[in-house]
C-alpha positions as CSV (number, residue, x, y, z in Angstrom):
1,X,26.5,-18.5,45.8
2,X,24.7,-14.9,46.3
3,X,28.1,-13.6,46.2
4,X,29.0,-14.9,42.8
5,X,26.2,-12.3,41.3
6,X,26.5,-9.1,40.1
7,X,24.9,-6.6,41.5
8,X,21.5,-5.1,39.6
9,X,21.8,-1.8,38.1
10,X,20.1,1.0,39.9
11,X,17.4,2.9,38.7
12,X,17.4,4.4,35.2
13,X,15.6,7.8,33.7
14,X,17.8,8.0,30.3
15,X,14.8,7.2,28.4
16,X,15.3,7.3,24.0
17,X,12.7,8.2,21.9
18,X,13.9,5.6,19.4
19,X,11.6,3.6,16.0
20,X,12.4,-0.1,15.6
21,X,12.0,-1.9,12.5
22,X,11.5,-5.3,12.7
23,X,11.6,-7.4,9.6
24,X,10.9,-11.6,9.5
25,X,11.6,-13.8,7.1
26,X,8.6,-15.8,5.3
27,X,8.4,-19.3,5.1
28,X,11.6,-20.0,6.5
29,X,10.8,-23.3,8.2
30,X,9.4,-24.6,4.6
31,X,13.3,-23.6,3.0
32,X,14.7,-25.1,6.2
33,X,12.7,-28.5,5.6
34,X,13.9,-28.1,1.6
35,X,17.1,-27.3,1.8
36,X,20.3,-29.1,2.9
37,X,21.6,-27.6,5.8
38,X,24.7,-25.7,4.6
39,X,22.8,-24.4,2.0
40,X,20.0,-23.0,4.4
41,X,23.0,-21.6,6.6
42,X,24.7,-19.9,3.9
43,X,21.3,-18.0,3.0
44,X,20.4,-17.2,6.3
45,X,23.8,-15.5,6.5
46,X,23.6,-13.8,3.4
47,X,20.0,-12.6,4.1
48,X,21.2,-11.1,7.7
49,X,24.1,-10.1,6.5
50,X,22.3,-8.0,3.6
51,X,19.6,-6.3,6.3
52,X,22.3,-5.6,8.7
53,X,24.2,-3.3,6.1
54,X,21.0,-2.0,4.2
55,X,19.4,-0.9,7.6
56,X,23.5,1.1,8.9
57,X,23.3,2.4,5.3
58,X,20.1,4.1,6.1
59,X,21.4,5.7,9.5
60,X,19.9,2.2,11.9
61,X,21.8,-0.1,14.3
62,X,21.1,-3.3,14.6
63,X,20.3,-4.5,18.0
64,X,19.3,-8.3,17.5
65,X,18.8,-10.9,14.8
66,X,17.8,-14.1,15.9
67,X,16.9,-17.2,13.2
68,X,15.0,-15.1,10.2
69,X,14.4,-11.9,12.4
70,X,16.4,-8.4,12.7
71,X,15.5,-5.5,14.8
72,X,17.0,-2.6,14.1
73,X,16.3,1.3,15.3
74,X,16.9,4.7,14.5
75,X,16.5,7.9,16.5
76,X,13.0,8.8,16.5
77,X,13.4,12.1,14.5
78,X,14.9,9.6,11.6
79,X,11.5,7.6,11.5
80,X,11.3,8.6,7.8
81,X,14.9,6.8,7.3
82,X,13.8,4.0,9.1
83,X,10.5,3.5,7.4
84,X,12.4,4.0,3.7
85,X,14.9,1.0,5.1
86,X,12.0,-1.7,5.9
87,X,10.1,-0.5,2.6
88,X,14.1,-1.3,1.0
89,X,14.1,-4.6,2.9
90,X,11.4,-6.4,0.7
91,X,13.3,-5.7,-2.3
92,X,16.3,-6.3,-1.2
93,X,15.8,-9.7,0.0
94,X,13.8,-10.5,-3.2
95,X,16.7,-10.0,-5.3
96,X,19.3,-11.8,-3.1
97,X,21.6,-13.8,-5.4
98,X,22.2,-16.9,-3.1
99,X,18.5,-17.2,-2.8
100,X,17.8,-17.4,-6.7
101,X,20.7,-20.1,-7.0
102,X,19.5,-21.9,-4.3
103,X,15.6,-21.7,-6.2
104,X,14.0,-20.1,-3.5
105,X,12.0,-16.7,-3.6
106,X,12.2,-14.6,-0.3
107,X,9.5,-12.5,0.9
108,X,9.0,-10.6,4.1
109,X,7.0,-9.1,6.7
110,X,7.8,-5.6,8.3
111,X,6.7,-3.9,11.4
112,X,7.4,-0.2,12.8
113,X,6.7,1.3,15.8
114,X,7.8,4.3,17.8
115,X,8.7,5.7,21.7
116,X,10.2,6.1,24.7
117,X,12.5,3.2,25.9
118,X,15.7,2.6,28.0
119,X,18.8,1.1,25.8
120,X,21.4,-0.4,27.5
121,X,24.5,-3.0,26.9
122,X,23.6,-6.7,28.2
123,X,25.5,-9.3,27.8
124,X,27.7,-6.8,25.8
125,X,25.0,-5.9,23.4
126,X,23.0,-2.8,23.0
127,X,19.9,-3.8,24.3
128,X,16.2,-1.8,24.1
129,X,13.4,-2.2,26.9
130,X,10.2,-0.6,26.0
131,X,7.2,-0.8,24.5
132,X,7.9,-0.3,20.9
133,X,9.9,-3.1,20.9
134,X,7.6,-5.5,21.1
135,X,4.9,-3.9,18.9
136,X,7.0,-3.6,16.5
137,X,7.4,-7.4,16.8
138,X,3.4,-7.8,17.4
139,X,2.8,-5.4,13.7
140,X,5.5,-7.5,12.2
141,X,3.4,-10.7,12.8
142,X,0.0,-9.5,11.7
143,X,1.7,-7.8,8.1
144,X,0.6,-9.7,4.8
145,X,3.7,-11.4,3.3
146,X,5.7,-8.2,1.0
147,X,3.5,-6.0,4.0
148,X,5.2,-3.1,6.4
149,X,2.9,-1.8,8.7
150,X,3.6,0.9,10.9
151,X,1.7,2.3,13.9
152,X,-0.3,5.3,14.1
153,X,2.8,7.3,16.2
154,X,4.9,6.8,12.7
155,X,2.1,7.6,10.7
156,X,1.8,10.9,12.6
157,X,5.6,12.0,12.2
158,X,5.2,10.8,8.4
159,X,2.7,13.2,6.3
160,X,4.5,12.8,3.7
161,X,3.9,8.7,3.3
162,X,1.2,6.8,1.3
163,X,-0.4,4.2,3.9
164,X,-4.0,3.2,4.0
165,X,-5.4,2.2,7.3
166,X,-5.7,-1.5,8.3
167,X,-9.0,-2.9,9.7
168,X,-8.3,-3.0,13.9
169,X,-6.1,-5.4,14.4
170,X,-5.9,-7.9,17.4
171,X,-2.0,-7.5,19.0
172,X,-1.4,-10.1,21.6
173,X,-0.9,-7.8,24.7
174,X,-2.1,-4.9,23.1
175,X,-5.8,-5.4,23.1
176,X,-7.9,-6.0,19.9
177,X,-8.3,-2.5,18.3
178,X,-5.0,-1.5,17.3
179,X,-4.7,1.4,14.6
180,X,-2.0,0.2,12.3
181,X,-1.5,1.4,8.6
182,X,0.0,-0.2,5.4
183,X,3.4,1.3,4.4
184,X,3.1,2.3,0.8
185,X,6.3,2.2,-1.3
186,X,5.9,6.1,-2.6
187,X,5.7,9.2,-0.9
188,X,2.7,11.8,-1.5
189,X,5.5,14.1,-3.5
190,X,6.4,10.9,-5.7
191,X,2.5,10.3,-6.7
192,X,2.7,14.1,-7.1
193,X,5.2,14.2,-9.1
194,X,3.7,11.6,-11.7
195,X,0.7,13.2,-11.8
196,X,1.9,16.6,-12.7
């Protein structure tokens, strides 16, 4: 049987400075529960389908939807693009046709996070190991439905954002004073430019 294995790959330094976008669907047990199944499938296709080319429009690759959730990431230096495409996600999916027909309203939750990880193909998929996977994951859970909230590494590389600090927030694995911020749907030079 040890023989039937492949071996593990060796040691790996190719590390990506990469920001992941995760966004989650709302509520999608309660339309699961509603809806007859084809009619659940066909808007869980259309809504995946519809982040999947929103976030390549905006420069991202998907790397994973699985049920109501896509991940998606961008280079780090594109955290701007990346951050414009989850604030694009909420309206988006609120305006999704098959949704309307079907009577439902979708809302969503977005997280963003930024760093180092290794990427590689499993299973013959691009995969990403690190960190900022999973908090964008754990800031994805703890945003308000129609919420992004990014971490303070995005906030950094983003001057040019509105956000307004969270409270500290409890992350599973992460401890329980996290700095996270609210993604606001403007940049400072929008407000700007409606002032002046």
């Amino acid at each position: 049987m040890p023989d039937l294995l492949l071996p593990l790959p060796g040691p790996q330094d190719d590390t990506v400075s990469a920001c992941f976008v995760l966004v989650d669907l709302v509520g999608s047990t309660a339309m699961a529960q509603a809806l007859p199944l084809p009619s659940y499938m066909a808007l869980m296709q259309d809504f995946v389908q519809l982040m999947v080319l929103s976030f390549e429009a905006r420069g991202g690759q998907v790397l994973q939807h699985q049920g109501d959730a896509v991940l998606a990431w961008w280079p780090a230096q594109h955290a701007a693009q990346a951050c414009t495409a989850a604030q694009d996600a909420h309206g988006r999916a609120a305006r999704l046709h098959v949704a309307a027909q079907l009577g439902q309203q979708l809302r969503l939750r977005a997280g963003v996070s930024v760093g180092p990880v290794l990427m590689g193909m499993v299973g013959g998929q691009l995969s990403a190991y690190g960190l900022p996977v999973n908090y964008a994951k754990r800031l994805c859970d703890a945003a308000r439905p129609g919420d992004t909230l990014i971490c303070d590494e995005v906030r950094r590389r983003l001057p040019e954002h509105l956000t307004w600090p969270c409270a500290p927030l409890a992350l599973q694995g992460f401890g329980s004073d996290c700095m996270a911020h609210h993604l606001l749907s403007e940049t400072a030079d929008d407000a700007r430019m409606k002032v002046d």
